[in-house]
C-alpha positions as a printed Julia matrix, in Angstrom:
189×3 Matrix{Float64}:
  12.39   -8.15   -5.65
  14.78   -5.38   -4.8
  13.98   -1.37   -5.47
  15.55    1.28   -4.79
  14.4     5.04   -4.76
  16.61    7.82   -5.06
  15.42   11.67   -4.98
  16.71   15.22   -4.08
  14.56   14.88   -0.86
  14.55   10.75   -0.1
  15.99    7.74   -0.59
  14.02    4.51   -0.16
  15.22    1.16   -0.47
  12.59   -2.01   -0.72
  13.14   -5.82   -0.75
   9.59   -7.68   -1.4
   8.8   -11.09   -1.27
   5.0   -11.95   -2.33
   5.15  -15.31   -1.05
   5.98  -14.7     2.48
   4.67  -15.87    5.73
   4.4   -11.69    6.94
   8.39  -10.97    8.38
   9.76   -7.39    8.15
  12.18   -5.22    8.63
  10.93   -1.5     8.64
  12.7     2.09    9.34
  11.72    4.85    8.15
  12.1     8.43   10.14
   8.1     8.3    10.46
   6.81    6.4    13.31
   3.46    5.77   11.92
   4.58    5.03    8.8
   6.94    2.67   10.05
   4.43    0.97   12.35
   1.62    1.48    8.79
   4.32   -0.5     6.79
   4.66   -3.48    9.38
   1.11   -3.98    9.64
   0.51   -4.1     5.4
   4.18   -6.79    5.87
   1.84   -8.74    8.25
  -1.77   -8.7     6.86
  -0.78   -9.29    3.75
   1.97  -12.02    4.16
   4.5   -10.77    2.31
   8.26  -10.45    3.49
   9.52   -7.27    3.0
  12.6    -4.77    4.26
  12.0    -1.22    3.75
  14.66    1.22    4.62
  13.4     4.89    4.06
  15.66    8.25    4.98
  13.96   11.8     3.9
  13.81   15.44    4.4
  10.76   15.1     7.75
  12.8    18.32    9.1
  10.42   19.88    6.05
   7.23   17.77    6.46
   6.47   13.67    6.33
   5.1    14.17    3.01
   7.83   13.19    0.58
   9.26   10.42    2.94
   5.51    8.89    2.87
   4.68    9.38   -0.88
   8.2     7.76   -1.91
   7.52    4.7     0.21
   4.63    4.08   -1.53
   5.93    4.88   -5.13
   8.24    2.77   -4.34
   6.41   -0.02   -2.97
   4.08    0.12   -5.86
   7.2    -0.19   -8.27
   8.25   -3.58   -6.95
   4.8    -4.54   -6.99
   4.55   -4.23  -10.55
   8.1    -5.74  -11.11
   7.49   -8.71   -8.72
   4.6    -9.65  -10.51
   6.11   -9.67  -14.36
   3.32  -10.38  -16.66
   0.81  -11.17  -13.9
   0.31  -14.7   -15.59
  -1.86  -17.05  -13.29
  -2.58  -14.51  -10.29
  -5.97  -13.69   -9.32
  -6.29  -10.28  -10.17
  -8.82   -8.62   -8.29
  -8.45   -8.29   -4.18
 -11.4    -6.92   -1.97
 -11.78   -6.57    1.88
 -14.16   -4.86    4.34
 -12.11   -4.42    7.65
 -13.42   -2.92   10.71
 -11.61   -1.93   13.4
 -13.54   -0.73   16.52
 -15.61    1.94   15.46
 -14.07    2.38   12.26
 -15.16    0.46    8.74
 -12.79    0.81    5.79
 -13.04   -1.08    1.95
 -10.26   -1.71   -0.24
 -10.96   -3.1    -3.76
  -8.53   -3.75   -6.55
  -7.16   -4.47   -9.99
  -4.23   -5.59  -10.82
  -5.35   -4.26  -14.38
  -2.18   -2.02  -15.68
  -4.7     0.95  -15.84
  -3.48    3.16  -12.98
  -6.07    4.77  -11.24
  -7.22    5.96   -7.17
 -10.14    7.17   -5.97
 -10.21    7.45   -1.94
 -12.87    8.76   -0.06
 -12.32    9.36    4.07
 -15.77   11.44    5.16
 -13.87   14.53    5.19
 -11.57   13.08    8.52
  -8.42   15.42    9.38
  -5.99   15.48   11.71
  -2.79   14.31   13.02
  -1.61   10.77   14.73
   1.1    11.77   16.96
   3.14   14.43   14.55
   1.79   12.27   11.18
  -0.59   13.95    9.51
  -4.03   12.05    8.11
  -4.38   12.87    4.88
  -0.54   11.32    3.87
  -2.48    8.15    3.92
  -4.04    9.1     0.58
  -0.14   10.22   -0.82
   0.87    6.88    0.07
  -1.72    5.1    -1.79
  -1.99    7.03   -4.5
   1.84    7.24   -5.1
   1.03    3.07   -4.55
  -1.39    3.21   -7.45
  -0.11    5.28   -9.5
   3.51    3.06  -10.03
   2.0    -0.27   -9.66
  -0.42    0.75  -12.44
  -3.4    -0.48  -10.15
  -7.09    0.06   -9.96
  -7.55    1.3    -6.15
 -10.67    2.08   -4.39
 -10.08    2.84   -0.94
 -13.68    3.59    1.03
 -13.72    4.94    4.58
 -17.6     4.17    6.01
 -17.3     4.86    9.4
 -14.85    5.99   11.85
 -13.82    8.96   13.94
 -10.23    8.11   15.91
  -7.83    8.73   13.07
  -5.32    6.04   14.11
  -8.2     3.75   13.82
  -9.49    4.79   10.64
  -5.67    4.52    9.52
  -4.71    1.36   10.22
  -7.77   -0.33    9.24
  -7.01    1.52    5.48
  -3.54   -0.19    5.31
  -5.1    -3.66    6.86
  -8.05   -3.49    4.34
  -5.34   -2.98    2.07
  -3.05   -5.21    2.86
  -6.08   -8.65    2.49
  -7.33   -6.84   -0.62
  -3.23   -7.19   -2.24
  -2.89  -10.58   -0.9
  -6.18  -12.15   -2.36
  -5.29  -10.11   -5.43
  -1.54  -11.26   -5.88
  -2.61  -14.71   -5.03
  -1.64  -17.61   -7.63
  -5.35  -18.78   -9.38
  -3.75  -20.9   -12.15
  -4.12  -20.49  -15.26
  -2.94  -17.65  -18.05
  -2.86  -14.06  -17.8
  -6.54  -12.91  -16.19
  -8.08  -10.89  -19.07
  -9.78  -11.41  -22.25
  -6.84   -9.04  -23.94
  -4.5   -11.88  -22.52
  -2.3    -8.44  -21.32
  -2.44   -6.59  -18.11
């Protein structure tokens, strides 16, 4: 699935394939995001080239919000009618001291609720809180149910990346083929 994202302030360009073995090809003008995006590519199996440019000489916000518009658009294309996929995607990562939960739907009601225990800050020059812009921006275009939970943690980068690999197993178990019809009494998602 190929997207493309064009704004006054960005331009991304995604290619997404959900039944990857985890390769990528990332650049973006945002370290972490870049290094964010590869780790969701490889936890989650899916193939994917990103190439994102934006305006970071104003702030990492837009460049980081686009990306994950845009990766929640070709989510939502990629899977079509959602016929036969599992639906629902959960994980509990931790990551040294830090202990993050993702849950899912796939349901086509949009909708994010993120909770981090107040953490702020800034990894290298990228600040913490884009984390919940990205996934928001993911939720909101993929029309997903998200529920990201931060339980424990107090090194940002750590708290970070186990959001996006907590993320990344809850997508893939969610994506995943189950058989069947379309998963829900309305037989529409």
């Amino acid at each position: 699935m190929h997207t493309i994202r064009q704004t006054r302030e960005t331009t991304v360009e995604l290619t997404l394939n959900l039944e990857g073995e985890g390769s990528y090809r990332v650049q973006t003008p945002v370290g972490f995001l870049t290094h964010m995006i590869e780790t969701l590519a490889r936890h989650g199996r899916f193939d994917l080239e990103l190439l994102a440019e934006g305006d970071v000489h104003v702030s990492h916000h837009h460049t980081v919000e686009d990306v994950g518009i845009t990766l929640g658009m070709a989510f939502l294309q990629a899977l079509g009618d959602k016929r036969g996929i599992n639906r629902y995607g959960y994980a509990i990562v931790p990551m040294d001291e830090a202990l993050v939960m993702v849950s899912m739907d796939l349901s086509g009601r949009p909708l994010f609720f993120y909770e981090d225990l107040g953490l702020r800050g800034k990894i290298t020059e990228f600040d913490f809180e884009l984390i919940w812009e990205f996934f928001k921006g993911f939720a909101l275009e993929s029309k997903s149910t998200l529920h990201i939970r931060v339980m424990s943690g107090k090194l940002l980068h750590h708290v970070a990346e186990a959001c996006f690999k907590a993320f990344a197993l809850s997508l893939r178990q969610a994506v995943s083929l189950s058989g069947g019809g379309i998963p829900s009494t309305k037989e529409s998602l």
